[in-house]
Chimera marker file (.cmm) of the C-alpha trace (Angstrom):
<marker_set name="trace">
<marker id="1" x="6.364" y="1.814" z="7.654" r="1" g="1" b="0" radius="0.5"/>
<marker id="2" x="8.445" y="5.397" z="8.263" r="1" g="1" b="0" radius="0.5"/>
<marker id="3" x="6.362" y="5.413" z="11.574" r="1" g="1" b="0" radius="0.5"/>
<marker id="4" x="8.707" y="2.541" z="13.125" r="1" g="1" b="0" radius="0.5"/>
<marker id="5" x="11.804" y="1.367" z="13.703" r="1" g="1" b="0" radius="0.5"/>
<marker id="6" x="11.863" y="-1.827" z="13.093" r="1" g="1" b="0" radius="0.5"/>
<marker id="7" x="13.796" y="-3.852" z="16.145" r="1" g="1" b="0" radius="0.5"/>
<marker id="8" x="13.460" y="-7.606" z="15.016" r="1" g="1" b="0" radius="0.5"/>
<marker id="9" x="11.720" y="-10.448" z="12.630" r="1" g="1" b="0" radius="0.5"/>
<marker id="10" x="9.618" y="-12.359" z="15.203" r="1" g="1" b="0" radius="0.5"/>
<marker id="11" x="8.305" y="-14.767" z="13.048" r="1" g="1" b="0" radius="0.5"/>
<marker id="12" x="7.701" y="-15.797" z="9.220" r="1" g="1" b="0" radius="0.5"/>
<marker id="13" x="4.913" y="-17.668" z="7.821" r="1" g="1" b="0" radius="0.5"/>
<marker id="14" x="3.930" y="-18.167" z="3.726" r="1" g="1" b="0" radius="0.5"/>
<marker id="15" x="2.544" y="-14.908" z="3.252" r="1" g="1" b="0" radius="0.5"/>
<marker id="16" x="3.799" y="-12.594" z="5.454" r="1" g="1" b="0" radius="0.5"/>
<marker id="17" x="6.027" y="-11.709" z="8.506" r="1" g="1" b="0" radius="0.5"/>
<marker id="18" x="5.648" y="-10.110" z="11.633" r="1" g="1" b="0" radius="0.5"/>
<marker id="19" x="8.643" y="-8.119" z="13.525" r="1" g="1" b="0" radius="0.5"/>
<marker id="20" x="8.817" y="-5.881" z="16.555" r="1" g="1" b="0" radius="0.5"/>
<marker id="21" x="8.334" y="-2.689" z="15.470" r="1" g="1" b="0" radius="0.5"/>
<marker id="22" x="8.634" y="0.578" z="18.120" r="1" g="1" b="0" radius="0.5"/>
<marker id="23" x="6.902" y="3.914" z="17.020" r="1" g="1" b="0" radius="0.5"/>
<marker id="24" x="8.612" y="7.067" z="16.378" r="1" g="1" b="0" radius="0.5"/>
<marker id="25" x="6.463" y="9.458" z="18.355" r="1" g="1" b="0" radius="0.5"/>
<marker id="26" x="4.941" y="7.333" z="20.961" r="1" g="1" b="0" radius="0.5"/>
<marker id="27" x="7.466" y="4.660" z="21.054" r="1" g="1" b="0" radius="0.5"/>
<marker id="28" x="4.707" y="2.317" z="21.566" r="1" g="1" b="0" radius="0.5"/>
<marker id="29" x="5.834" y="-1.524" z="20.855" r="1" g="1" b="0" radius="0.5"/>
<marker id="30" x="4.066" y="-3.124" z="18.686" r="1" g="1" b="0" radius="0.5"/>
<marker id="31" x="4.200" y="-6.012" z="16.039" r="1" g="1" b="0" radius="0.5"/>
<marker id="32" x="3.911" y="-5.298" z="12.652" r="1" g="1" b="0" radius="0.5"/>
<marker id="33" x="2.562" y="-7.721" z="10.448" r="1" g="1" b="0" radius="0.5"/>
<marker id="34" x="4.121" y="-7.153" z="6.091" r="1" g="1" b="0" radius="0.5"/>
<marker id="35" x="2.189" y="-9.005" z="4.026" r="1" g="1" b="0" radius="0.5"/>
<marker id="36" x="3.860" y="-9.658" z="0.152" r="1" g="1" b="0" radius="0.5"/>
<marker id="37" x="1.431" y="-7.356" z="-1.992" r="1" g="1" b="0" radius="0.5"/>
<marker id="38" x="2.801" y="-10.090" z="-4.634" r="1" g="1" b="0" radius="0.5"/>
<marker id="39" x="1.626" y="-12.940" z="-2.851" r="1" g="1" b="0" radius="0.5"/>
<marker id="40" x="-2.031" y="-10.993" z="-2.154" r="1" g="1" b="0" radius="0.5"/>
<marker id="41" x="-2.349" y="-10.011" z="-5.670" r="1" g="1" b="0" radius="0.5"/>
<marker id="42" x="-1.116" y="-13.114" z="-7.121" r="1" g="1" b="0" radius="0.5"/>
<marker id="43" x="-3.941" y="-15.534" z="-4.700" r="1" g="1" b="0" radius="0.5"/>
<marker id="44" x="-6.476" y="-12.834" z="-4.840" r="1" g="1" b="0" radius="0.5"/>
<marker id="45" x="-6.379" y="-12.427" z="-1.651" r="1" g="1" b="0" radius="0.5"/>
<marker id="46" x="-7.353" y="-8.445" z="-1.734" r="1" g="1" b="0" radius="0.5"/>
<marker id="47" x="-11.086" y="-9.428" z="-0.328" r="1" g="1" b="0" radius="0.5"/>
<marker id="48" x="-9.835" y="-11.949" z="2.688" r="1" g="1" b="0" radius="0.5"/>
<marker id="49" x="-6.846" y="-9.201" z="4.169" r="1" g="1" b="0" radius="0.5"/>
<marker id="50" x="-9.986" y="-6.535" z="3.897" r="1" g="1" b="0" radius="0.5"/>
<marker id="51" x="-11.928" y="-9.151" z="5.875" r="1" g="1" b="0" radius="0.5"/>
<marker id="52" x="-9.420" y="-9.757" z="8.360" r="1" g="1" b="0" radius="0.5"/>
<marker id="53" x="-8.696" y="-6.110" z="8.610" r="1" g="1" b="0" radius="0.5"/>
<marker id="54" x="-12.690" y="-5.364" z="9.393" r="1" g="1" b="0" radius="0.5"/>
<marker id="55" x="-12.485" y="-7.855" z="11.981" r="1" g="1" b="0" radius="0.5"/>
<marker id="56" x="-10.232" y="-7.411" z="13.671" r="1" g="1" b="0" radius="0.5"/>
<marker id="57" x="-10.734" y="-3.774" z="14.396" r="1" g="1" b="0" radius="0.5"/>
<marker id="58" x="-14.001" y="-4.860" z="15.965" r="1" g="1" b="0" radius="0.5"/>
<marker id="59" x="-12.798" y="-7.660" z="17.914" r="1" g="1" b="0" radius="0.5"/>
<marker id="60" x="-11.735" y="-7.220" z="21.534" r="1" g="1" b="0" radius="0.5"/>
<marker id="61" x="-10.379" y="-10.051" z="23.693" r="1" g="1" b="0" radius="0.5"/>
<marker id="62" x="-7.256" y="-10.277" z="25.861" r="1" g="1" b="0" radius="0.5"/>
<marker id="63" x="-6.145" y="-13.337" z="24.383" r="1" g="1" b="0" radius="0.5"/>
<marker id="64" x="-5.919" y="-11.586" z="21.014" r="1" g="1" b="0" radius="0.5"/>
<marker id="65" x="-3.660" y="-8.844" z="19.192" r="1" g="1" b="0" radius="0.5"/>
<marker id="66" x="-5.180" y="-5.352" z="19.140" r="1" g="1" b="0" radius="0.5"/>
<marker id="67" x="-5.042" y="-4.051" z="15.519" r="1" g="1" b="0" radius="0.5"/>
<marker id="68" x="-4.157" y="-0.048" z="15.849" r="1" g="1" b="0" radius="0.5"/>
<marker id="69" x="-3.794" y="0.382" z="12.605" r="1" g="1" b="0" radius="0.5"/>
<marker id="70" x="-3.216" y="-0.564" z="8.729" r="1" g="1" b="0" radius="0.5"/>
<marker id="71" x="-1.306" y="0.714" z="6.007" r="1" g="1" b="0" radius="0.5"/>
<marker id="72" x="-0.345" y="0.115" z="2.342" r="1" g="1" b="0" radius="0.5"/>
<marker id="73" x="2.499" y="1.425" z="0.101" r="1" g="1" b="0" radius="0.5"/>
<link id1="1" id2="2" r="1" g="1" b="0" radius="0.2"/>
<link id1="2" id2="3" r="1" g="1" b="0" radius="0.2"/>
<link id1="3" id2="4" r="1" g="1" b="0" radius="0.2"/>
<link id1="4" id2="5" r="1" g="1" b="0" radius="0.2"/>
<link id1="5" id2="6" r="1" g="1" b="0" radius="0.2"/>
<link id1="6" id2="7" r="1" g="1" b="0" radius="0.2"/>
<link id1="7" id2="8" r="1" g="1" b="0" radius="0.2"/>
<link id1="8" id2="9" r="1" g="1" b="0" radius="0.2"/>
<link id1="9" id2="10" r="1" g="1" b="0" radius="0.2"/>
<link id1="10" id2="11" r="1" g="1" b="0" radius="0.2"/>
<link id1="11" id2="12" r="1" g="1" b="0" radius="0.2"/>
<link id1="12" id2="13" r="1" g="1" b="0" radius="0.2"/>
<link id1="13" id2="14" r="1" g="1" b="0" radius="0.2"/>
<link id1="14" id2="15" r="1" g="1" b="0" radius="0.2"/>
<link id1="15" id2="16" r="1" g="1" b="0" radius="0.2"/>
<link id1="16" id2="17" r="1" g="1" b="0" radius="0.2"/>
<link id1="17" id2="18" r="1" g="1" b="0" radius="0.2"/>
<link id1="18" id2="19" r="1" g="1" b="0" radius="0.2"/>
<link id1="19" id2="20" r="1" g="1" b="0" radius="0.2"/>
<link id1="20" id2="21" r="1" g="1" b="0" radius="0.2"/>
<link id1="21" id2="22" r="1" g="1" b="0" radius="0.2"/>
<link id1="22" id2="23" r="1" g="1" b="0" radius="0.2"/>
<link id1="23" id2="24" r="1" g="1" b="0" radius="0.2"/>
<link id1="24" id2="25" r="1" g="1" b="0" radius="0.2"/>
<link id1="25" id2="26" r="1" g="1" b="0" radius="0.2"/>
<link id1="26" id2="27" r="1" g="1" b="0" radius="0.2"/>
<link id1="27" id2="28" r="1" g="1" b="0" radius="0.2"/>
<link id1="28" id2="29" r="1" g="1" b="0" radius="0.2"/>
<link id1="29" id2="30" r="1" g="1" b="0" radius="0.2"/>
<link id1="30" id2="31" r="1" g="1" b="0" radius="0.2"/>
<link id1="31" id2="32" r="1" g="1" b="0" radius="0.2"/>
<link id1="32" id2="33" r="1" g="1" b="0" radius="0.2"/>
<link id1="33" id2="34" r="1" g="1" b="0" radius="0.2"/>
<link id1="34" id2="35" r="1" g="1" b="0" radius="0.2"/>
<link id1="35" id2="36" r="1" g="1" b="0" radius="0.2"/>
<link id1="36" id2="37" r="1" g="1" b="0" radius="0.2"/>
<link id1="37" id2="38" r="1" g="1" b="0" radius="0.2"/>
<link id1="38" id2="39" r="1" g="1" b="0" radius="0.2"/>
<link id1="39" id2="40" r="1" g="1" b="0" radius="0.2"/>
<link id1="40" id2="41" r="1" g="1" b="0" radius="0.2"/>
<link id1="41" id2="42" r="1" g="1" b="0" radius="0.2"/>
<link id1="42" id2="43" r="1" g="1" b="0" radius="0.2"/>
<link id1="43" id2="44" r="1" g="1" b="0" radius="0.2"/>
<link id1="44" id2="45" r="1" g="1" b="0" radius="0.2"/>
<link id1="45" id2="46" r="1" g="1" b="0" radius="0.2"/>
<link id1="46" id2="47" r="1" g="1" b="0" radius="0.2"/>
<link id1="47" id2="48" r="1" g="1" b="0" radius="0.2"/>
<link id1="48" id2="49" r="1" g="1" b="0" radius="0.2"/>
<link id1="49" id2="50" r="1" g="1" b="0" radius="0.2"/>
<link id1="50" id2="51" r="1" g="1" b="0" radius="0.2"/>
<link id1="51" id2="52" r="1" g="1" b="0" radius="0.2"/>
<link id1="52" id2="53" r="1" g="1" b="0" radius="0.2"/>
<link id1="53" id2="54" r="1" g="1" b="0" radius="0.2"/>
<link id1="54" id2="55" r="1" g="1" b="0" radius="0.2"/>
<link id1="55" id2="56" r="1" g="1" b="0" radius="0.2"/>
<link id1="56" id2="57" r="1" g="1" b="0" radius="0.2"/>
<link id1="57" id2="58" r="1" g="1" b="0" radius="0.2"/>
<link id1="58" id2="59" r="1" g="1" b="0" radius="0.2"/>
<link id1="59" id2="60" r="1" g="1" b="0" radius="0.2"/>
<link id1="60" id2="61" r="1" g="1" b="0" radius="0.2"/>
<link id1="61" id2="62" r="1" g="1" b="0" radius="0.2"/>
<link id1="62" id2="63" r="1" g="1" b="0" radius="0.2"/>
<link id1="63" id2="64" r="1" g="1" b="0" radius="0.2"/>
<link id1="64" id2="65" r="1" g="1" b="0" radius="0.2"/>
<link id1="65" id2="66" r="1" g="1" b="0" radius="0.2"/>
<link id1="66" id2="67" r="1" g="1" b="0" radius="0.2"/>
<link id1="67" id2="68" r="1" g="1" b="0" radius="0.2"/>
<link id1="68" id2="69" r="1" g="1" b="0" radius="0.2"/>
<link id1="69" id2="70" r="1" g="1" b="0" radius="0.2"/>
<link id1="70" id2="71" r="1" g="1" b="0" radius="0.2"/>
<link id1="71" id2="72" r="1" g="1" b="0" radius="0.2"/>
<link id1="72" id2="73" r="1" g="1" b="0" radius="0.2"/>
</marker_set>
């Protein structure tokens, strides 16, 4: 996350939560979703966020959130 600035918390669910996030170099808005590496390794939910990940770099609609990129610390 040292690539963005984080503006605001735009929403919180039970595993994660998604703010407004601005990049440094572009300054490109974006929302940033932080998922609990607690919560993932604690459900086993390594295979399902890989999953989702996969997907959703494949998937292109207008109705849904383009995924840019992924991280993990």
């Amino acid at each position: 996350m040292h690539d963005f600035q984080i503006c605001k918390l735009l929403g919180k669910g039970a595993s994660s939560k998604v703010h407004l996030a601005q990049h440094y170099d572009t300054k490109m808005l974006v929302a940033l979703k932080e998922i609990s590496k607690a919560y993932i390794n604690e459900l086993k939910m390594e295979e399902m966020i890989t999953r989702e990940i996969k997907l959703q770099s494949f998937v292109h609609h207008r109705n849904l959130a383009k995924l840019y990129g992924y991280f993990s610390d």
